[in-house]
C-alpha positions as CSV (number, residue, x, y, z in Angstrom):
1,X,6.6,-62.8,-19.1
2,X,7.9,-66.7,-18.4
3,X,6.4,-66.5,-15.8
4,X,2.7,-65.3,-16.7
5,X,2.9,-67.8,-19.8
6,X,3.4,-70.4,-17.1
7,X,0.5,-69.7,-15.4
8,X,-1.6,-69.2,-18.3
9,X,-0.2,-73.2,-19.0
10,X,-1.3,-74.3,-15.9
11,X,-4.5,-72.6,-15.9
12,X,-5.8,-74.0,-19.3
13,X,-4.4,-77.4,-18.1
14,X,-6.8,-77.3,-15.4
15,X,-9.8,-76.3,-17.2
16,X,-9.0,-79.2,-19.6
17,X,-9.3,-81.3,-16.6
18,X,-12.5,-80.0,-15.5
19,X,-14.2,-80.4,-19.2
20,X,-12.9,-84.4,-18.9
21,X,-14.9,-84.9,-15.7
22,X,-18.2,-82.5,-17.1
23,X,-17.8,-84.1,-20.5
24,X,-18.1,-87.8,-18.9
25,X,-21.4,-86.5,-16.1
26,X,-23.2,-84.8,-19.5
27,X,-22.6,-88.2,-21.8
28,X,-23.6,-90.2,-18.7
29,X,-26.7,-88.2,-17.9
30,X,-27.7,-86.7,-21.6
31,X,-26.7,-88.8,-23.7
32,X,-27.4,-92.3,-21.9
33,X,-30.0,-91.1,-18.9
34,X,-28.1,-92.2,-16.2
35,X,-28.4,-90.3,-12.9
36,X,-25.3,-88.8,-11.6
37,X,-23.9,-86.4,-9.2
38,X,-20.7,-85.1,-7.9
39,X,-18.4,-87.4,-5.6
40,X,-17.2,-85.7,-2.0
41,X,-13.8,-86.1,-4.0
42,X,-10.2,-86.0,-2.1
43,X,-7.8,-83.6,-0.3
44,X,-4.2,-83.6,0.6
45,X,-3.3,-84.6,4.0
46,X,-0.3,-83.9,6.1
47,X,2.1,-81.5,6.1
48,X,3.6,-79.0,2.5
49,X,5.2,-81.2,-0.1
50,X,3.1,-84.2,1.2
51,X,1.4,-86.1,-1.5
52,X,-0.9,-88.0,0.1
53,X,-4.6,-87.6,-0.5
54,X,-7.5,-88.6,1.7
55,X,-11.2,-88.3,1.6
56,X,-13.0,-85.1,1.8
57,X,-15.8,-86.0,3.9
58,X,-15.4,-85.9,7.7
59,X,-14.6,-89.4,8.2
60,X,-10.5,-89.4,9.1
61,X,-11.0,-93.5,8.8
62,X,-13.1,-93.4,5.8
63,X,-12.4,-96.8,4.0
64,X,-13.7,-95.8,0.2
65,X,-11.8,-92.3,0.2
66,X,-12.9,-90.0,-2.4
67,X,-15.3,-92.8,-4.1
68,X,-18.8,-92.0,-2.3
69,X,-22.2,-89.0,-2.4
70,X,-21.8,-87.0,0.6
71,X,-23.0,-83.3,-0.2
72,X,-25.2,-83.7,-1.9
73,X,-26.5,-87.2,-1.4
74,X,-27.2,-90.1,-3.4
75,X,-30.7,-88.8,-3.8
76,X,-29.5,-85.9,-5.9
77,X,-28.5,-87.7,-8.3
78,X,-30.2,-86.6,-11.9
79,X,-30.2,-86.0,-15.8
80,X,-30.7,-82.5,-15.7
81,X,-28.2,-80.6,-17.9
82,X,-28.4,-77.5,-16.0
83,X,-27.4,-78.9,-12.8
84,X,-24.6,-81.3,-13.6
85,X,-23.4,-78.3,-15.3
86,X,-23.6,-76.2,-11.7
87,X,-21.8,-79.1,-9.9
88,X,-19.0,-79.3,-12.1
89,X,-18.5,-75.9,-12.5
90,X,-18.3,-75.3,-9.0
91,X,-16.2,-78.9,-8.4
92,X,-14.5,-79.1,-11.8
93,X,-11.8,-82.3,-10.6
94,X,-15.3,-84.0,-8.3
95,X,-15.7,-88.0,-9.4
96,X,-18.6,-88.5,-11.3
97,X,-20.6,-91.2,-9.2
98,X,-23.9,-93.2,-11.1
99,X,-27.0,-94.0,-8.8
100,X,-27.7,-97.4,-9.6
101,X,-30.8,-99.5,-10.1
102,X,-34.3,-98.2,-11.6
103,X,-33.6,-97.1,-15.1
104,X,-30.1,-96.7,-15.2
105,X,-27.0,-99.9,-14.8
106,X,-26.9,-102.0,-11.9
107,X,-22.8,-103.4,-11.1
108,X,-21.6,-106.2,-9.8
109,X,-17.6,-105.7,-8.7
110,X,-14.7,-107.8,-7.9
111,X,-11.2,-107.6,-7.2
112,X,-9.1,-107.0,-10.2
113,X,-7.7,-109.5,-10.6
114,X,-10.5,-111.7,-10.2
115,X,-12.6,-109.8,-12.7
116,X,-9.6,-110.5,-15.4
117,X,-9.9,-114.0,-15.2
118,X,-13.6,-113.5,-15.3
119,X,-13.8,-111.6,-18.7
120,X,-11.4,-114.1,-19.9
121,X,-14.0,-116.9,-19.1
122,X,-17.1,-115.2,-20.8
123,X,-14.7,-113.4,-23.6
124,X,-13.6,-117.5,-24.1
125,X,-17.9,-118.2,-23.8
126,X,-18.7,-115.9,-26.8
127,X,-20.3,-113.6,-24.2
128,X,-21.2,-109.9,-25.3
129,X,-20.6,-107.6,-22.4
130,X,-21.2,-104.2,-21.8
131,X,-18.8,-101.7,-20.7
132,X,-16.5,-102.6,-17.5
133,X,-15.2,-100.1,-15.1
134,X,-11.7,-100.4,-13.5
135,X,-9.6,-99.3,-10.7
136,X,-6.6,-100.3,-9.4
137,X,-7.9,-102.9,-6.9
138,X,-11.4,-104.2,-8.6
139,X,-13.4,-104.2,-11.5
140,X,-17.2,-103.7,-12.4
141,X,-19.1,-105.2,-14.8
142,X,-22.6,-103.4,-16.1
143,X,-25.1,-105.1,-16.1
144,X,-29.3,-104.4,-16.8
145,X,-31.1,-103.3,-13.7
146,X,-32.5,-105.7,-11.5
147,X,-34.2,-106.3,-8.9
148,X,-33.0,-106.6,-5.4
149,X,-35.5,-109.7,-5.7
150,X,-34.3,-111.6,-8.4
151,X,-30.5,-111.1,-7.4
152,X,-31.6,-113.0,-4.4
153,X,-33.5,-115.5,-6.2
154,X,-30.4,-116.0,-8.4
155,X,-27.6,-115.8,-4.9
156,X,-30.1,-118.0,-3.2
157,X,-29.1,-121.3,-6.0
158,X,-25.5,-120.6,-4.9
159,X,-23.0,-122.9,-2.8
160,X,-21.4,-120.0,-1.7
161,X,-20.9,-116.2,-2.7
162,X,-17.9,-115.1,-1.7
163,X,-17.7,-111.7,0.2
164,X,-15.1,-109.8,-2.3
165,X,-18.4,-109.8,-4.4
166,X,-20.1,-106.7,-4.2
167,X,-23.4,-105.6,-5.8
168,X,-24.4,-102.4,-6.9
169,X,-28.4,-101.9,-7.5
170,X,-30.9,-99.7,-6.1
171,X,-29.7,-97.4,-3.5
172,X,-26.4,-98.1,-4.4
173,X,-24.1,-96.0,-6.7
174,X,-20.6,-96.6,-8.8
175,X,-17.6,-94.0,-9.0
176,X,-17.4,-93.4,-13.4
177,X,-14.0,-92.7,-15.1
178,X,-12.5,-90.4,-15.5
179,X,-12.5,-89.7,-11.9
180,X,-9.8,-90.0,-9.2
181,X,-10.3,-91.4,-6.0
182,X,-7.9,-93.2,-3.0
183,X,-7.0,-96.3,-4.4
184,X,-6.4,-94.1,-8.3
185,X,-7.5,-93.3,-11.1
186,X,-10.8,-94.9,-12.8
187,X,-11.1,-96.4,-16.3
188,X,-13.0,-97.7,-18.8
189,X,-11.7,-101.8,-19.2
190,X,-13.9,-101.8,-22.0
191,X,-15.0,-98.5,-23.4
192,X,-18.6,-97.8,-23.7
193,X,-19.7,-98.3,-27.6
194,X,-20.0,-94.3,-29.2
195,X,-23.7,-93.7,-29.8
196,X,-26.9,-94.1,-28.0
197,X,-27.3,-96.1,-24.2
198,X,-24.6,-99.0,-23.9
199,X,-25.6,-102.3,-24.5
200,X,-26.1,-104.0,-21.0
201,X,-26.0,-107.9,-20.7
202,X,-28.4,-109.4,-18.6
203,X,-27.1,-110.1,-14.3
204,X,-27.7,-114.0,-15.3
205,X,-25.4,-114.5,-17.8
206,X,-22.2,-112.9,-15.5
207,X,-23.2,-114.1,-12.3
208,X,-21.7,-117.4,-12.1
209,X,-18.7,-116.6,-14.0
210,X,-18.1,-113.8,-11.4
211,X,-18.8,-116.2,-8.6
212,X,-16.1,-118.7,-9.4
213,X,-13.6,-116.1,-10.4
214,X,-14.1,-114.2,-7.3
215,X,-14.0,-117.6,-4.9
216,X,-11.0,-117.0,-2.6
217,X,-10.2,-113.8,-3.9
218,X,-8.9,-111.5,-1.2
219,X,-11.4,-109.0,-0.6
220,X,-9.5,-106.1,-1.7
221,X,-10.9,-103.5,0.5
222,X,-14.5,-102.5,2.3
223,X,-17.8,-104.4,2.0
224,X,-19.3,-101.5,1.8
225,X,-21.7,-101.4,-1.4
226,X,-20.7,-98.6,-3.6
């Protein structure tokens, strides 16, 4: 009977799980109308009793490891109800990944510790942000969707943009908490506001504080844009 009251632990414990990562795709998609779909996720590498995970996808050298589309692709990405709720019923632990640009957030992301001393600056400026999504190794700050365009009419007045800043609007997506990927788990650095669509501050009113926070940062991993 231990036994079987174990399992039956385990088992609800999971489902919990799943219902965090559904929960988060159903606010993002129903409750805000942000297109999202499922993350290719990670898997354990080597041998029994190893704890290392890797990405799913073929790649044995991928460099963003559980935080990207791969089946299905970015261009799934939607609001429907009924099919986030296929996805994550199928893949209940799969990240939740946002398509950026159009109607939903664009990002721009830093190193971590860069995008502390950023917030500090505009927290210190009276700036009202919108909600900031954290891993272990960098930070992204939502912004309002913009044009590819005006970003680079706005990079273009620049000195210099250093390469640990990454941007994230059309065609390019952003890995939402509460999902897991190879560099850990993602979070909320400040929390979306409970209610309708999050408040999203205009890319102008970051950008420059991002610039000088990020200027010789380390860049903390791929320059991949996701």
């Amino acid at each position: 009977m231990r036994e079987i009251l174990g399992r039956r632990r385990r088992l609800r414990f999971g489902r919990r799980k799943g219902n965090a990562h559904l929960d988060a795709a159903l606010l993002s998609a129903t409750g805000w109308q942000w297109p999202v779909l499922p993350g290719v996720g990670l898997k354990a590498t080597g041998g029994r009793g190893d704890r290392q995970r890797g990405c799913a996808c073929p790649d044995p050298d991928c460099v963003v490891p559980g935080a990207h589309p791969f089946d299905p692709g970015l261009l799934a990405a939607t609001t429907d109800q009924r099919m986030i709720r296929w996805w994550w019923t199928n893949r209940p632990d799969a990240p939740v990944v946002l398509a950026t640009g159009g109607r939903a957030p664009c990002a721009i992301s830093l190193p971590a510790l860069a995008g502390a001393r950023a917030l500090a600056v505009l927290d210190r400026g009276g700036l009202r942000l919108g909600p900031v999504v954290a891993t272990p190794t960098r930070w992204s700050l939502l912004v309002a969707p913009y044009s590819l365009e005006r970003l680079g009419e706005l990079l273009y007045t620049k000195d210099c943009v250093p390469s640990s800043l990454r941007f994230h609007g059309d065609g390019g997506y952003l890995v939402l908490p509460p999902s897991e990927t190879g560099t850990g788990a993602v979070r909320w650095e400040r929390p979306p506001l409970a209610g309708a669509a999050p408040w999203l501050p205009d890319v102008e009113t970051v950008l420059d504080a991002l610039v000088e926070a990020s200027a010789g940062a380390p860049d903390g991993g791929s320059r991949l844009r996701y």
